[in-house]
Structure formats: C-alpha cells, structure tokens
C-alpha positions as CSV (number, residue, x, y, z in Angstrom):
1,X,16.3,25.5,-62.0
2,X,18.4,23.6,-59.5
3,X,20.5,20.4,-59.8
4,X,23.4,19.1,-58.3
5,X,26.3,18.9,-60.6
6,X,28.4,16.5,-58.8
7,X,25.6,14.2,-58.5
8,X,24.2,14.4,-62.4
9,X,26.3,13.1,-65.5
10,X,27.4,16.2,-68.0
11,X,25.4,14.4,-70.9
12,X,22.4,13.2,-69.0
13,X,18.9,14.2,-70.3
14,X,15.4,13.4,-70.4
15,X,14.5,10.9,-73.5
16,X,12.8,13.0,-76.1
17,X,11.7,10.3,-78.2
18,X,10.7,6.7,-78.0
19,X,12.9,3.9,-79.3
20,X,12.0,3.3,-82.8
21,X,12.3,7.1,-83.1
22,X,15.3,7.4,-81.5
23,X,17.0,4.4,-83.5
24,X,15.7,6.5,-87.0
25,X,17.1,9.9,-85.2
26,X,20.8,7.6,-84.7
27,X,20.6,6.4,-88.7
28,X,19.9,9.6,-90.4
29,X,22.6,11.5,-87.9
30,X,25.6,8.9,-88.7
31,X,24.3,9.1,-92.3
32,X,24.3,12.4,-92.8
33,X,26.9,13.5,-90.3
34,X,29.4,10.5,-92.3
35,X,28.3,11.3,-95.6
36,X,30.0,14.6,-95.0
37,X,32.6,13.8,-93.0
38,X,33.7,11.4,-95.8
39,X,33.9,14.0,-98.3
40,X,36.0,16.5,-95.8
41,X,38.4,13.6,-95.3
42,X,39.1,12.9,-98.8
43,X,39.7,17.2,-99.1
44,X,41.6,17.2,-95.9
45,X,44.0,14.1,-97.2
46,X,44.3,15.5,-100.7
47,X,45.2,18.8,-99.1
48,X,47.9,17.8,-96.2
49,X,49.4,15.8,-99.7
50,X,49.7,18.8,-102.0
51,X,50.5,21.3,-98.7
52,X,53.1,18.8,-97.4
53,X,55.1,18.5,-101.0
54,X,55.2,22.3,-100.3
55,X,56.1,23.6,-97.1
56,X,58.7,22.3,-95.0
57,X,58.6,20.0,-91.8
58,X,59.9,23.1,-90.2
59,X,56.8,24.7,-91.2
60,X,54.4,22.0,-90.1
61,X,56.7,22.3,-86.4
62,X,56.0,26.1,-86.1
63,X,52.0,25.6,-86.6
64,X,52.4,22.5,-84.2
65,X,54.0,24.6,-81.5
66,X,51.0,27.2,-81.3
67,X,48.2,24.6,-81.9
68,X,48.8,22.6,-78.4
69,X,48.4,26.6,-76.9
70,X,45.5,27.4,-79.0
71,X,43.8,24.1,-78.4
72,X,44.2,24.1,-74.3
73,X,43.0,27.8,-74.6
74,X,39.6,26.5,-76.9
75,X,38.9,24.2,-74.1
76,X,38.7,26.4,-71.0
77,X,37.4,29.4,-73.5
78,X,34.3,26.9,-73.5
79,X,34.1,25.5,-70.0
80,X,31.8,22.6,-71.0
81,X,29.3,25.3,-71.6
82,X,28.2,23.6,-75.0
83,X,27.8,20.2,-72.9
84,X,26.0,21.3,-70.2
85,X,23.3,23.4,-73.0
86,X,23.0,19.6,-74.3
87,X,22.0,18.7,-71.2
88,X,20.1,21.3,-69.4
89,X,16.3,20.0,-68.7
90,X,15.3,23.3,-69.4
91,X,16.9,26.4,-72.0
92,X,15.3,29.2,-71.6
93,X,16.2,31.9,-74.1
94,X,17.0,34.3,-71.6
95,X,19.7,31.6,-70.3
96,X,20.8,30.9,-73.7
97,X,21.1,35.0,-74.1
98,X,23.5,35.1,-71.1
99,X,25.3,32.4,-71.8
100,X,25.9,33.7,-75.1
101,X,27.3,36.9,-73.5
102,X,29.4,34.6,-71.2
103,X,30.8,32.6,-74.2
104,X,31.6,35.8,-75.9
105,X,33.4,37.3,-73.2
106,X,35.5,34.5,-72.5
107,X,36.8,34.2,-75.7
108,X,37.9,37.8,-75.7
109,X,39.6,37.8,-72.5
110,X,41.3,34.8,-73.9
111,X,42.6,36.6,-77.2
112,X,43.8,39.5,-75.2
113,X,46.0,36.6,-72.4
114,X,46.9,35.2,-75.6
115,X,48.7,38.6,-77.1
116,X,50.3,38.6,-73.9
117,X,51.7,34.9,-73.6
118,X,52.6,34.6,-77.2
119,X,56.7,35.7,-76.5
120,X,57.2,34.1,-73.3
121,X,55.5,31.3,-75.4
122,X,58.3,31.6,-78.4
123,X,61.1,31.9,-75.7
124,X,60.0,28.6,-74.5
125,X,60.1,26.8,-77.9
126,X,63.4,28.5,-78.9
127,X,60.9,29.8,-82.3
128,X,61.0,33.9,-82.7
129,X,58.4,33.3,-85.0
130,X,56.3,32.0,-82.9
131,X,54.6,34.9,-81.7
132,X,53.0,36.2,-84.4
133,X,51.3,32.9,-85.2
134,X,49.9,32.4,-81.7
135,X,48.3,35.8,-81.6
136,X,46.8,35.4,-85.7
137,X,45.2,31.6,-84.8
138,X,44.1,33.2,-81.5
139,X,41.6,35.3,-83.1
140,X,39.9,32.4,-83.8
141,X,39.5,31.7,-80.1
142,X,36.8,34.9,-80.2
143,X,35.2,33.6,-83.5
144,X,34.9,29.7,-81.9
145,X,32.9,31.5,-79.0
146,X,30.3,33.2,-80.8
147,X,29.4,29.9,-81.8
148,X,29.1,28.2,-78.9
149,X,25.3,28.4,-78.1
150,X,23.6,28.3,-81.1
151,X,26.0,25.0,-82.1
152,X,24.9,23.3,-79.1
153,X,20.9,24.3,-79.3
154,X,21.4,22.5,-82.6
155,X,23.1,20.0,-81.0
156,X,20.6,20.1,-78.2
157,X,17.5,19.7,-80.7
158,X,19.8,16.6,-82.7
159,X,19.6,18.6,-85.4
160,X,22.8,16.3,-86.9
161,X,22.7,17.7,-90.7
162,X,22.5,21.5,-90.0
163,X,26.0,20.6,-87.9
164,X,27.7,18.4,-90.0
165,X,26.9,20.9,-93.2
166,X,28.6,23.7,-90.8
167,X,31.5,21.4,-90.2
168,X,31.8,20.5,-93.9
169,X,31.4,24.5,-94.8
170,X,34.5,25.0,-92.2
171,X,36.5,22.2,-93.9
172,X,35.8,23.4,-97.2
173,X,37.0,27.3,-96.8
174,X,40.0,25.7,-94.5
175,X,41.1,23.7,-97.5
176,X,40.3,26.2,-100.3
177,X,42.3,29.4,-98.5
178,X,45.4,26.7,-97.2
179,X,46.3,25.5,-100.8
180,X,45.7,28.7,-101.9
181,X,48.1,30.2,-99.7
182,X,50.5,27.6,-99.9
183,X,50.5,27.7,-103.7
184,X,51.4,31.2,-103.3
185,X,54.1,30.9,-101.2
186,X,52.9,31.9,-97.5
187,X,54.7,28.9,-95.6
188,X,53.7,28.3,-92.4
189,X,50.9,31.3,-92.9
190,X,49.2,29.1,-95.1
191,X,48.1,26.9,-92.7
192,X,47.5,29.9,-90.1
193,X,45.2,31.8,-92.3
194,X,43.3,28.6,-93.3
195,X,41.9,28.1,-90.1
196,X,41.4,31.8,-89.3
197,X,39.4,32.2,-92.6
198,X,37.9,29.1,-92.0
199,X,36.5,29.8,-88.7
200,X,35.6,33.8,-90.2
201,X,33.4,32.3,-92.6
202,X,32.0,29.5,-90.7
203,X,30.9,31.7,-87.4
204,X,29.3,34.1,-89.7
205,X,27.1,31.7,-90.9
206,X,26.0,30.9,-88.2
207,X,25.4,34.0,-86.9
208,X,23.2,35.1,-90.2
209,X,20.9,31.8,-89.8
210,X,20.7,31.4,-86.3
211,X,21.0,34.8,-84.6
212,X,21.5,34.8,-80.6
213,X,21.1,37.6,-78.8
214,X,23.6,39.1,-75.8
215,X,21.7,39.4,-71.9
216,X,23.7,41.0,-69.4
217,X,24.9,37.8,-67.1
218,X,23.9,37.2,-63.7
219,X,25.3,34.9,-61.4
220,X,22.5,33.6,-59.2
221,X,20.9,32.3,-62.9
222,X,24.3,30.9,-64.2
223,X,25.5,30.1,-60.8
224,X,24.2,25.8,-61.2
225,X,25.0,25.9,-65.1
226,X,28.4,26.8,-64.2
227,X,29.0,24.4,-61.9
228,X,27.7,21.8,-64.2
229,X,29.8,22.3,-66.8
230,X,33.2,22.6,-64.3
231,X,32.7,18.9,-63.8
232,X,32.9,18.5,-67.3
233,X,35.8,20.5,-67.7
234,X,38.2,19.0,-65.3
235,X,38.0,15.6,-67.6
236,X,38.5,17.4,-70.3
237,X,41.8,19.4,-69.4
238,X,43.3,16.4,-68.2
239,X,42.3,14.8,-71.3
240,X,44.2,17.7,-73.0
241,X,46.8,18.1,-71.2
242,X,48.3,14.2,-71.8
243,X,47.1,14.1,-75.2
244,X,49.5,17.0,-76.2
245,X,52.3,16.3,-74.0
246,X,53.8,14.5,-76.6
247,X,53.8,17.2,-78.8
248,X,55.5,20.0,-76.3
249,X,58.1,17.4,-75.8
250,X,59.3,16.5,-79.0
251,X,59.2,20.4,-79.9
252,X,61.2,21.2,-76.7
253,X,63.3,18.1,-76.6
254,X,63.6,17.0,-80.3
255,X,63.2,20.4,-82.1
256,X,61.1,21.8,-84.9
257,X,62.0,19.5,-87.4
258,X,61.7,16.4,-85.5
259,X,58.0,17.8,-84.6
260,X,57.5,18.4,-87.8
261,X,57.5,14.6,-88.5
262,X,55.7,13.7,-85.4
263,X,52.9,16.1,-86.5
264,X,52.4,14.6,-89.9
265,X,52.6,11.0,-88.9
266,X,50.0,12.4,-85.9
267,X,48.0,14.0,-88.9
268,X,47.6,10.8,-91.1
269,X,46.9,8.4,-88.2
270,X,44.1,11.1,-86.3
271,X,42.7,12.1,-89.8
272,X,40.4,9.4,-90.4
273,X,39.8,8.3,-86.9
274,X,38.9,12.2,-85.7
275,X,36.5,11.7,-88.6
276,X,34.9,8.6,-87.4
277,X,34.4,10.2,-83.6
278,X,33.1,13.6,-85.4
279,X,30.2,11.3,-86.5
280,X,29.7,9.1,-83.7
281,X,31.2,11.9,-80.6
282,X,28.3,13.5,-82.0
283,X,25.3,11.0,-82.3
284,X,26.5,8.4,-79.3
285,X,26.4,10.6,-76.2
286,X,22.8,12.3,-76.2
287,X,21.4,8.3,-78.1
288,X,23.7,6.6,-74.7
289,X,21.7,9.7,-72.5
290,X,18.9,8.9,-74.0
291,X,18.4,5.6,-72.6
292,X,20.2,5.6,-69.3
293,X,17.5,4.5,-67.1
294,X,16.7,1.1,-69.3
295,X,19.8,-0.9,-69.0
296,X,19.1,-3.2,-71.6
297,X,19.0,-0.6,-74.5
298,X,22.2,1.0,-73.1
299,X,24.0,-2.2,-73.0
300,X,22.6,-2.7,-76.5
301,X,24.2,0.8,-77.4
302,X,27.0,-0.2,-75.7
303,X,27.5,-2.6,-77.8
304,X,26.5,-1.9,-81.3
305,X,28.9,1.4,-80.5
306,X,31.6,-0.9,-80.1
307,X,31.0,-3.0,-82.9
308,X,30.6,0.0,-85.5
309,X,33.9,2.0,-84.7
310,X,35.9,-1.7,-84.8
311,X,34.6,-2.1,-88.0
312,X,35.6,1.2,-88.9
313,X,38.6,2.1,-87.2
314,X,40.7,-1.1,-86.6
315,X,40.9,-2.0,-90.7
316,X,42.0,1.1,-91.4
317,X,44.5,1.6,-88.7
318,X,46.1,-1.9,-89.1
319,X,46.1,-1.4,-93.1
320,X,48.0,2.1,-92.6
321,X,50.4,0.9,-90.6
322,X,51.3,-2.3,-93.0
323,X,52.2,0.1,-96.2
324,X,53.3,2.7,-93.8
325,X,57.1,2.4,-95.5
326,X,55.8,3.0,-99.0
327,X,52.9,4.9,-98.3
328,X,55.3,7.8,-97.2
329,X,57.9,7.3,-99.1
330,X,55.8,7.3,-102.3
331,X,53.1,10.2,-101.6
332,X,55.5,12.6,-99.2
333,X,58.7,11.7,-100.3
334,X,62.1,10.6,-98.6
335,X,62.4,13.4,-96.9
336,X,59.4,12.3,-94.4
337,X,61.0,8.7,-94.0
338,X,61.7,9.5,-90.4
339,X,57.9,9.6,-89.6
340,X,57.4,6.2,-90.7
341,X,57.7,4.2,-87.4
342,X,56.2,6.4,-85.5
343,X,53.4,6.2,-87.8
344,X,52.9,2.5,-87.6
345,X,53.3,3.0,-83.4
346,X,50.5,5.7,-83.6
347,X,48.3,3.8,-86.0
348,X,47.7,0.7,-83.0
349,X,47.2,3.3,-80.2
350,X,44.3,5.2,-82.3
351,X,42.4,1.8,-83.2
352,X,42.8,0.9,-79.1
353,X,42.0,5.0,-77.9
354,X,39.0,4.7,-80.6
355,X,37.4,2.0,-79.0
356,X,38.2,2.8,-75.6
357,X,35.8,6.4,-76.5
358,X,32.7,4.4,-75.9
359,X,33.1,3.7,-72.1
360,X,33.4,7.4,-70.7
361,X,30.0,8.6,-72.2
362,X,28.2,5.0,-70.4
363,X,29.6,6.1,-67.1
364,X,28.7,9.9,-67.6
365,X,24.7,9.1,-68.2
366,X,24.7,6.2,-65.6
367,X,26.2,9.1,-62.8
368,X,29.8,8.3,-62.8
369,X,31.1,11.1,-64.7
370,X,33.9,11.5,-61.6
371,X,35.8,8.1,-62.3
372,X,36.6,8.8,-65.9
373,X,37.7,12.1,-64.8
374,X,39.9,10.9,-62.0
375,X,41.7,8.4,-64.5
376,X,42.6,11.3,-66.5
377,X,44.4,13.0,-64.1
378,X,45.8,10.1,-62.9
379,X,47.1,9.8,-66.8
380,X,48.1,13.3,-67.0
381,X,50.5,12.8,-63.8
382,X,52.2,10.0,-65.4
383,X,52.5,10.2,-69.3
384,X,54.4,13.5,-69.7
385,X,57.2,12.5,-67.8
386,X,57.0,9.1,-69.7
387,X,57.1,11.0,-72.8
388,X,59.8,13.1,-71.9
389,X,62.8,10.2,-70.6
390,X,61.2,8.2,-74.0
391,X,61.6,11.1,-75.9
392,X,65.2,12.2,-74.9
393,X,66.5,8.5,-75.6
394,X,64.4,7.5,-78.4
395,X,63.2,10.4,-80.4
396,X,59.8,10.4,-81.6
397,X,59.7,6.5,-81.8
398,X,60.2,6.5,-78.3
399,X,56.9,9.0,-77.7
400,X,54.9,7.1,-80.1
401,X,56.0,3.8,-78.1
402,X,54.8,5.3,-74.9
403,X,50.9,5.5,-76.5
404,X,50.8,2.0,-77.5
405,X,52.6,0.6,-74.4
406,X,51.6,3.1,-71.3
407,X,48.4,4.2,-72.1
408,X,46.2,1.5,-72.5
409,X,47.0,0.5,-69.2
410,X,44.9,3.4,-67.7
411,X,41.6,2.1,-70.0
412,X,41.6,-1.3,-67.9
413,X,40.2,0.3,-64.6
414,X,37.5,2.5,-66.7
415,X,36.5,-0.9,-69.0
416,X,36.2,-2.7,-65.4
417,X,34.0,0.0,-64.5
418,X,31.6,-0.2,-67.4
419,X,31.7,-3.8,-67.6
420,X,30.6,-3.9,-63.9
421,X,27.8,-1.4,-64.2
422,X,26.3,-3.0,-67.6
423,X,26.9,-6.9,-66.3
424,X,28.5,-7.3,-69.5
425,X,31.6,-10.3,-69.0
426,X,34.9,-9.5,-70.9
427,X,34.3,-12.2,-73.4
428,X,31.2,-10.8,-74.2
429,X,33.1,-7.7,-75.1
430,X,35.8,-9.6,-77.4
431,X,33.2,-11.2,-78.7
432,X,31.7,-8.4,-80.3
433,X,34.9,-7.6,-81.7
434,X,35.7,-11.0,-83.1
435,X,34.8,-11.1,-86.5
436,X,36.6,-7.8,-87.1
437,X,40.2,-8.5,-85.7
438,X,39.7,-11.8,-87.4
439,X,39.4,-10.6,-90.7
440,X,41.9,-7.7,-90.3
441,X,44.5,-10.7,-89.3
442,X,44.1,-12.6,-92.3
443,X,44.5,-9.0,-94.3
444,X,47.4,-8.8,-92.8
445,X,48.7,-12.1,-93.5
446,X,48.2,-11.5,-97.1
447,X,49.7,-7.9,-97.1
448,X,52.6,-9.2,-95.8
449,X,53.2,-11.8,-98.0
450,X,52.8,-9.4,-101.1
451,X,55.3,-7.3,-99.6
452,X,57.5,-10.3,-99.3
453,X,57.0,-11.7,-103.0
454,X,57.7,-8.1,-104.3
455,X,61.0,-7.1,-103.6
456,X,62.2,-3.8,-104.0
457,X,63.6,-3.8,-107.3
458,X,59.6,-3.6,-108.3
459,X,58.6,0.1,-108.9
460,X,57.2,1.6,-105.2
461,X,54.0,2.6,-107.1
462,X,53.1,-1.0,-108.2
463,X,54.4,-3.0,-104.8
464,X,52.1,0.2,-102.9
465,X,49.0,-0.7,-104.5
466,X,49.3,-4.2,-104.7
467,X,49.7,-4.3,-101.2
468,X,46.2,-1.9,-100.7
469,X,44.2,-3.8,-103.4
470,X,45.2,-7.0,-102.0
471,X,44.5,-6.3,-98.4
472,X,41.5,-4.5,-99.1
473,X,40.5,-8.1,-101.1
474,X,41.1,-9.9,-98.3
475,X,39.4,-8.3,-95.3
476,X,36.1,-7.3,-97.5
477,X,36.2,-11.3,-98.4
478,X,36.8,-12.4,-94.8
479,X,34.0,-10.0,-93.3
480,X,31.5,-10.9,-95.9
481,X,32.1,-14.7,-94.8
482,X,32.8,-14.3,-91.2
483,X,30.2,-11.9,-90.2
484,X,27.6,-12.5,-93.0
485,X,25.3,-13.2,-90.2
486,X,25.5,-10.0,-88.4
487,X,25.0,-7.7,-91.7
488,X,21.9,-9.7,-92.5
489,X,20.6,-8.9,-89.2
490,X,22.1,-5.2,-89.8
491,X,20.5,-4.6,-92.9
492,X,17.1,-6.4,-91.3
493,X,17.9,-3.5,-88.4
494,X,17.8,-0.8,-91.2
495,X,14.6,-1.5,-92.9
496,X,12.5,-1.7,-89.5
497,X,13.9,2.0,-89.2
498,X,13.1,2.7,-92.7
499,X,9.8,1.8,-92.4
C-alpha cells in the first residue's frame, strides 16, 4: 500500500455509502454526538461555577501554564496518526497492531521528556510549583496514546455514538473527581487529578471493549503512513503554536493572576463553541471526504456546514458577550471583573474562528491540504509577537484585541481559496448567513435597550435575566419569521432521512 502524501488530502477517503445513507449517517452522528455533548456542557459550566467560587485565579494560572506544554506535547505524541487511520484505503490489523505499538511508544518517550522539561519549564514561568503539575498531567500523555487506534477505527467505521459515549464517560469522571477535590481542599490539584483520573478511567474502557494488540514496528510498512500523517501534523502545530501564544504571553508578561482571568474568560467563551466543533469536527470531515469527487454535494455540505454552526455559534457568542458585565459579576463574583472585556473581545473572535472551521476540511478532500497549512505558519510567524507588544501595553484586553482584529485577516486568503474551488460567489456565502446575523442584531437591539431601561439600582440578578429572557425572546421570534422558510425545508430534509 503506496500513496503519495503530498499529493492526497489527510481526510480523503473512498465513499462508503450512497447519499441518502450518508445524509442518515450525518443526522444520527450530530444527534447523538450533540445530545451528549449538551449534557457535558451543562456539567462542565456547572462545574468551572462551583470550582471557580473555590480556587483562586492563581490556581487556574498554575494549571494554565502546564496545559499549553501538555497540549503541544498531545499533538506531536499523535502525529496525525489518528487522521491518517481515518483515511487509510486500507487497515489491516497487522498495521493497526503496529501503529498501536508506535502510539504507545510515543507517548512514553514523551512522559519521560516531559519529567525532564518540567523545571526548566517552572524557571521559565517564574512558578516553583510548576513542576510537579507538568509531570502529574503528563501521565496522561501515555494514557491518551493507548487510545489512539482503537478511537480512530471507531472513528474510521463512523461509529459517532460509541465516541461521543467515551467522550461523555471522560467528562463525567473529570467533573465528578475535580469538584470532589476542590471541595476537599486540593487547589490547583483539583483540576490536575481531574483530568488524570479522567483520562485513567476513560482509556481503560477502551481497552476492556476494544482490545488492540502491540506488533513489533517496521519501517518499510509504516514508512507511507508516516509520511501521511507528517503533512497533517505541520498544520496542526502551527495551529497550536498561535492558538496558545496568547496564553504563554500573558503568564510570562502579565503573571499568574492576570492568566488566571484570561483563562476563565478563554474557558466560558471556548466551552460551548469546542462543544459545537466536538459534534461537527467529528461528523463534517469524513461526510466533506465523502463526497469530494461530486462538487455539487460538497458545495451543498459546504454550505449547510456553514449555515448550522451560524446558527449555533454566532447567537450564543453575541448573547455572552451582551451580559458579559453581569454575567461575571453575578455567577463569579467581583473578584473576576477584570476578565470581562476580554470576554466580550473573545466571544466575536470564536463566532468568526467557528465559521472559518469549515473551509480547511473542503481544501483537505479536494487535494489542497498544503495552503491551509502554509497560512498557519504564516499566522504562527506573526501573532505571537502581536500578542506580546499588545500584551505588554494593554494587558489581556490587548491579547484578546489581537484575535478579533489580526486574525481574521489570515482567513481571507483560505475563504478565497474555497470560494474559487467550489464557484461559490461571496454573496452567496453571506447569504447563507443572512437570516442568522439578522436576527441576532435585532436581539441585540432589544438586550441593549433592557440594559438601558434598568439601571443599576435594580438587583444584578433581575437586570441579568431580563436581559437573557428578553434576548433569547427576540432572536427565537426573529428566526422563526425570518427563516421560517428554511426550517420547513429543514424539517422536510429530516423526514426523507427518517424514512
């Protein structure tokens, strides 16, 4: 089994299933993949609530520090390898049995660099107790590769409610063991030993219901594999490396506590929209793969992609940032008030990143996986710095600033790209998202109005949720009129899969 990796997109494969099959395959994946991930957001919110009245920004700074480590380290621990199994033409169980052994070994050569980093890694923070937290979270690194394979055979055989019941099983001991902990008075180990237990429990699952065995590796077998998933991986570490720039600065440059309040206002902004792309990240690439070589269905992916995360992201970002101020004050407290504009700031950027997802995976399956890769590193060169002067004369504000200003400039040459390659016109495009930032204008027009009515001698509670209740009126009213059309013909769409 030869292929040229350079020449064939990371999530290209063979369609598996014909189109009515397929659309029925993308239904009961988001369904069961967001019924789940609903129920793990409300946990995760109701958990960073009660853990955040507890422990200390400090805390949440110290955590923050080792996470952009242990994250960078996650990604090169897997070196695309789950991708490229998603993609493969072929698994044959003796590759899968090497590439099991590869995974594994990876991941304990990584724990083992990461006992070894972790005090030069403190003495760059200025945090003595950093060390000991970098070397507890990095024995999830050797957990996370155990599961590499068998997660992405599942994911290979769109097998979308065995996952998401493993992600909601990792969620679940995460939250149970953190609040726990916290309750208990562990600090910052609280939110260490969450995800260590979490990942502990969650790998052995795995390993009881899908066992995979070890096969000693050998390179002429994994020498195309390999390859393959390197050109994956070089988008991906760029991707990284930006995307938590912002965090090493304001840690270096700002300090622990000033983190601290980045990371939360990160946390509440992320929460829902990393829930969104854990449903659709998961269903959209191998559905867009699925169809590359009939460019009307991928345009018609394209599209109805673009159309659900608006709906789903952009209202709730917009709304978050409106009651941002209360919001805070009201559910954290006044000593978080510093994390409110930078909140609001991060809020925009995550409804424009969120949409801007949808464009990489189209040029990945149509064999232009390079460009979006080149773009990152073109991003990675610039933001950092950009983070760093903000940061030094603006605080966080100023590194939240830099998302919603710098960065969408670098989607404008990967949306020409995808427009070009699926003849699809930029009005087209903002047509599709019409109805949506229609109606979340007018919500805002009403939330703002509330807030103007109700000055602040009414109690924070009641001015809070009359602002939510009376946004949340408005948009559902304004969809419902604006785009009654369009769920007709959704519901219409539903009941041809149904039957």
């Amino acid at each position: 089994m030869a292929y040229d990796a350079a020449a064939v997109s990371p999530m290209i494969v063979e369609p598996r299933v014909n189109p009515r099959v397929l659309d029925r395959t993308l239904v009961r994946g988001v369904t069961w993949t967001g019924g789940i991930k609903g129920i793990t957001l409300l946990l995760s919110w109701a958990s960073t609530i009660i853990v955040a009245r507890i422990l200390s920004p400090a805390d949440y700074g110290l955590v923050a520090m080792a996470t952009v480590y242990i994250g960078l380290t996650t990604m090169i621990t897997d070196f695309g390898l789950g991708s490229a199994i998603v993609a493969l033409p072929d698994l044959s169980g003796e590759l899968a049995a090497q590439l099991h052994a590869v995974a594994t070994l990876v991941g304990i050569v990584a724990f083992g660099l990461s006992c070894l980093v972790a005090v030069p890694l403190s003495r760059f923070f200025g945090s003595p107790n950093l060390a000991p937290v970098v070397i507890v979270l990095s024995t999830a690194l050797v957990l996370d590769s155990l599961r590499v394979v068998p997660t992405s055979i599942l994911a290979r055989e769109l097998r979308f409610k065995f996952l998401s019941i493993l992600e909601g099983l990792k969620v679940l001991i995460a939250v149970a063991f953190t609040l726990a902990l916290a309750l208990w008075g562990a600090a910052h180990w609280a939110l260490v030993l969450g995800n260590v237990f979490a990942a502990l429990g969650v790998t052995l699952f795995v390993l009881t219901r899908l066992p995979q065995r070890f096969a000693r590796p050998r390179f002429r077998t994994l020498k195309s594999t390999l390859a393959f998933s390197s050109h994956f991986l070089m988008g991906q570490l760029a991707w990284y490396g930006y995307s938590n720039a912002d965090f090493v600065v304001a840690g270096r440059v700002l300090g622990g506590t000033a983190l601290g309040q980045y990371t939360l206002a990160w946390t509440l902004t992320s929460a829902p929209a990393d829930k969104i792309m854990a449903v659709f990240g998961r269903v959209m690439p191998t559905m867009l793969a699925a169809v590359q070589r009939d460019s009307a269905a991928l345009k018609r992916y394209f599209f109805l992609f673009t159309e659900a995360l608006g709906i789903l992201i952009v209202p709730a970002s917009a709304g978050l940032a409106l009651v941002a101020p209360d919001f805070v004050l009201l559910v954290f407290g006044s000593k978080w008030a510093a994390a409110v504009v930078p909140l609001q700031l991060l809020c925009f950027y995550t409804a424009i990143h969120i949409l801007g997802t949808v464009t990489t995976p189209v040029l990945q399956v149509t064999g232009q996986a390079s460009f979006p890769a080149r773009c990152g590193v073109v991003t990675l060169a610039i933001l950092p710095p950009a983070f760093f002067i903000s940061g030094s004369h603006w605080g966080t504000v100023g590194i939240a600033a830099i998302w919603l200003s710098i960065y969408p400039l670098f989607l404008v040459p990967v949306y020409l790209r995808v427009f070009r390659t699926l003849e699809i016109r930029l009005r087209d495009y903002l047509e599709c998202l019409r109805p949506t930032l229609v109606s979340v204008a007018l919500m805002a027009i009403v939330v703002l109005t509330i807030r103007t009515l109700m000055s602040s001698a009414w109690p924070l509670a009641i001015r809070f949720t009359a602002q939510v209740a009376s946004g949340a009126a408005a948009f559902v009213a304004a969809a419902l009129f604006i785009q009654r059309r369009r769920l007709t013909a959704l519901a219409d769409f539903l009941r041809t899969i149904r039957s």
